[in-house]
N, C-alpha and C positions, 0 to 999 in steps of 0.2 A: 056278569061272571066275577067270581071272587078270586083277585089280584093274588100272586106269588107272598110278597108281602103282607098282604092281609091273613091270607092263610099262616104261615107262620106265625104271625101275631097271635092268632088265634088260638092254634096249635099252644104254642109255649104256654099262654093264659092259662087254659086248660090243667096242661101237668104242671105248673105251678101254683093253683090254688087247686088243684085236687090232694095237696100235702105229700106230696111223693119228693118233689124238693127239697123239703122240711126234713123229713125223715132221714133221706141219703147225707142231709148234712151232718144229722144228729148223729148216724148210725155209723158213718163210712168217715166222715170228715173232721170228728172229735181230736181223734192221736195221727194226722195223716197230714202231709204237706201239701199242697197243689199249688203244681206253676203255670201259671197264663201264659200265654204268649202273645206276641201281635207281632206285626210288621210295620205299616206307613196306618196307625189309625189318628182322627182327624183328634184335636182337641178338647172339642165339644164333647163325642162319642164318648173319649175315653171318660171325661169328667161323667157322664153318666155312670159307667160301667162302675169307676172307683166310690162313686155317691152310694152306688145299689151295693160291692162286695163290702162295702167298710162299713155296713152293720150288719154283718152276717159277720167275717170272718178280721182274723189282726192280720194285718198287712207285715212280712219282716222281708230282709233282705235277703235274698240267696246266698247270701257268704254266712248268714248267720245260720242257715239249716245245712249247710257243707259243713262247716266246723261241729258242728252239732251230730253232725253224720259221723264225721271222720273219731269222734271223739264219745259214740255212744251216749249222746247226750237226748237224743232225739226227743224224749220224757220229756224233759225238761221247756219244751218249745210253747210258746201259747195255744190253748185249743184252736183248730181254727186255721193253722197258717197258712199265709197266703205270701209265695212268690211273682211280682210281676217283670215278667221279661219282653223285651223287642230285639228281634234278629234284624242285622244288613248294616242297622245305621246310618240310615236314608235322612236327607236333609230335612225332612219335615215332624223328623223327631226333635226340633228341635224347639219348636213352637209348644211341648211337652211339659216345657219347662216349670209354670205355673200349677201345670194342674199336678204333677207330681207333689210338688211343696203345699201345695193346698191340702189334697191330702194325706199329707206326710207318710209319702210311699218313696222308697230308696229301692226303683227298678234295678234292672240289669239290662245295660243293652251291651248286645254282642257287633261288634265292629268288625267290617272288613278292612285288614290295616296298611293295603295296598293303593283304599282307596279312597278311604277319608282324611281331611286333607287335602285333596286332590280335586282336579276335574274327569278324573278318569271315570268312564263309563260300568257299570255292572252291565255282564255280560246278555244278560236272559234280555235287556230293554232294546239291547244292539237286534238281538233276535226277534222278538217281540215286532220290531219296526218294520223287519224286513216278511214277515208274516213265516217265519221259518217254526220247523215242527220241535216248540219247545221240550215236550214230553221226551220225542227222540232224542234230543239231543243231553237229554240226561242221563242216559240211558246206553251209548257208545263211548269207549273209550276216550279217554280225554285228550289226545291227540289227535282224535278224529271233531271233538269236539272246537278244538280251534281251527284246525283248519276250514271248518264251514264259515268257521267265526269268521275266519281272516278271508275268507270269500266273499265276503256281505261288508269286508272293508272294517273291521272291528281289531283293534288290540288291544292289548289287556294294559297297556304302560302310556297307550295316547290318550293326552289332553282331548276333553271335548271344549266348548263354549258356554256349555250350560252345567252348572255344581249338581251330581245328585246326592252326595253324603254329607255328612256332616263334616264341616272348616272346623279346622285346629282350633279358631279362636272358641268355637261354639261348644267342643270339648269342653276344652278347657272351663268356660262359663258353666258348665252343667256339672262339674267335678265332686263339687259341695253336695247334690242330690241324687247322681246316677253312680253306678258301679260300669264301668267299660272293662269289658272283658273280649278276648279273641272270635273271631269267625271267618279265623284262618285269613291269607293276605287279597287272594281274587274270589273266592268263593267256587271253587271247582269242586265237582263230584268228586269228595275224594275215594271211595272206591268203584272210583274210572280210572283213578290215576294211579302212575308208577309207583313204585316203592319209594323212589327219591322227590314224586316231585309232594306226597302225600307227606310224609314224612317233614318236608321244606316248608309249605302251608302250614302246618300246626307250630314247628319250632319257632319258625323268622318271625308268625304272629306274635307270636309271646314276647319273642325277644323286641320286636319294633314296639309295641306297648308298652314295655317296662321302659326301656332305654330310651324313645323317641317323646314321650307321652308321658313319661313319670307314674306307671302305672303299676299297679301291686295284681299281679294275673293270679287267677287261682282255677278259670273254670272256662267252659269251651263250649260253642252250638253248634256242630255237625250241620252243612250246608244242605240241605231240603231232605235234613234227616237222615242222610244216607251213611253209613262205616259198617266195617266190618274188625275186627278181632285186631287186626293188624293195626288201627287208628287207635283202639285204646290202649294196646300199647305204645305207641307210639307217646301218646298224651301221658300215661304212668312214667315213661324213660323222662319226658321234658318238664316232668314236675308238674303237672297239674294236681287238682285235687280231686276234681268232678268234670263233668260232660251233661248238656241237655240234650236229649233227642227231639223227635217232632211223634215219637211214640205215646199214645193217646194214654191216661191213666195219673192213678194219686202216687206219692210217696210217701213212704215211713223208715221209720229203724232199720229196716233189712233191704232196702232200696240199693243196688248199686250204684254205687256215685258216679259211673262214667258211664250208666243209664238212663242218668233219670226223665221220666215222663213228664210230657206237660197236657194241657188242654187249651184248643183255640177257639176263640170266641169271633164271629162274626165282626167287622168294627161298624156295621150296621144294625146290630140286634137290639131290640127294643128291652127293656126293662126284666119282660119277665123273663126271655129269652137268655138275659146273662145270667138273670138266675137260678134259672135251669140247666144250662150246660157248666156252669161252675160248679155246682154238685157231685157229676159223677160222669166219669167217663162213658156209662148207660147211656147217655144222649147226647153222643157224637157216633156219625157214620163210623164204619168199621175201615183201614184203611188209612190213607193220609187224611189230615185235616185239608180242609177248602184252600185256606190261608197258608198253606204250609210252603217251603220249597217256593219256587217260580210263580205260581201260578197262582196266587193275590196280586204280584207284582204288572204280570202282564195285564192285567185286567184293569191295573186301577190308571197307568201310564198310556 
């Protein structure tokens, strides 16, 4: 019988030498932006994935298609571009380091700035452990959501024994090749949460990165995708300039900047696979990505 994996393989093969890939890039991908995303993907994977996009499309930074944005410039961008992003800031971005500079991709990774630094736990792994219903729990107000938490023995401010984000120093080493930008300070649903404590995550982000971190903020990743009207403004009043969602699709000129869409790629997908779902939002499920929000995290931990 032919494996989950094999099939797939299969599958992508398929729509990508039947030139349907080719096409979507030519046709949709010419004047249009797309930003990746990933989470904990391994170094190997990712050197794949940046070997297969960087001869199809130019790699730039997402500060340079936010300025480009804000500035009606978007014409002006190479055919082609491509943003790569990693949400959380998990410590195993940091072994990243090489294959970014290899090839000369200037990511974005969005940090939790309460917790890198730190040995402090991310919340979903404390859950995760204890076999508790992550879905639900993103899903209930955010004071219902700690209090499970803090039932299962979980706080948001204690030390664990084991590091799971990235240490100060490892920032700091990766400054010259990454962009670190906010993803808020605990990573909480924020519309679960109050007016204050939603409002508090996006400012204290910003401000603990600039001040703590020496860090120039201009753009923000909505914690497993989730805001409402209230966050973006929230992020417009604290001076932002853009927002990523985990909302599937490309960008251009008319893109709102405290919208904009990304696409997730598997950190397992084999060749043709990336080069099929980098294409076009056509070929991802409808819905959240797999990898989006919590639920790569519980999986890979």
């Amino acid at each position: 019988m032919i494996t989950e994996p094999a099939k797939r393989r299969l599958i992508f093969g398929m729509l990508r030498w039947s030139g349907l890939a080719f096409l979507f890039r030519v046709a949709m991908q010419r004047t249009r932006t797309t930003i990746l995303a990933y989470h904990d993907i391994s170094p190997e994977a990712l050197d794949l994935h940046l070997s297969v996009l960087g001869k199809r499309y130019h790699f730039i930074p997402l500060r340079d298609y936010a300025a480009a944005l804000q500035s009606d410039r978007v014409g002006s961008l190479p055919p082609r571009s491509m943003v790569i992003t990693l949400d959380d800031g998990l410590r195993g971005n940091y072994a990243l380091l090489d294959v970014f500079r290899k090839h000369h991709v200037t990511p974005t990774i969005f940090i939790c700035s309460g917790i890198v630094g730190t040995n402090r736990k991310y919340w979903w792994t404390a859950a995760a452990d204890s076999h508790a219903d992550l879905t639900r729990l993103k899903r209930v107000p955010d004071e219902v959501r700690l209090e499970v938490l803090a039932s299962l023995g979980y706080d948001e401010t204690a030390s664990c024994p084991e590091r799971y984000a990235l240490s100060r120093a490892e920032i700091a080493g990766m400054r010259d090749s990454v962009d670190f930008q906010p993803h808020t300070v605990f990573h909480p649903i924020l519309n679960q949460c109050s007016n204050e404590r939603s409002l508090r995550e996006i400012v204290e982000s910003k401000e603990m990165l600039e001040q703590e971190f020496g860090l120039d903020v201009f753009a923000f990743a909505f914690p497993n995708g989730d805001y409402s009207q209230r966050e973006i403004e929230y992020l417009r009043s604290a001076g932002y300039q853009c927002a990523v969602t985990v909302e599937t699709g490309l960008n251009d000129a008319t893109s709102d900047p405290f919208r904009l869409r990304r696409l997730f790629i598997q950190t397992a997908a084999s060749e043709s696979e990336v080069i099929v779902k980098a294409c076009s939002p056509v070929f991802h499920p409808s819905g959240s990505p797999p990898n989006s929000g919590l639920h790569e995290h519980s999986q890979e931990r």
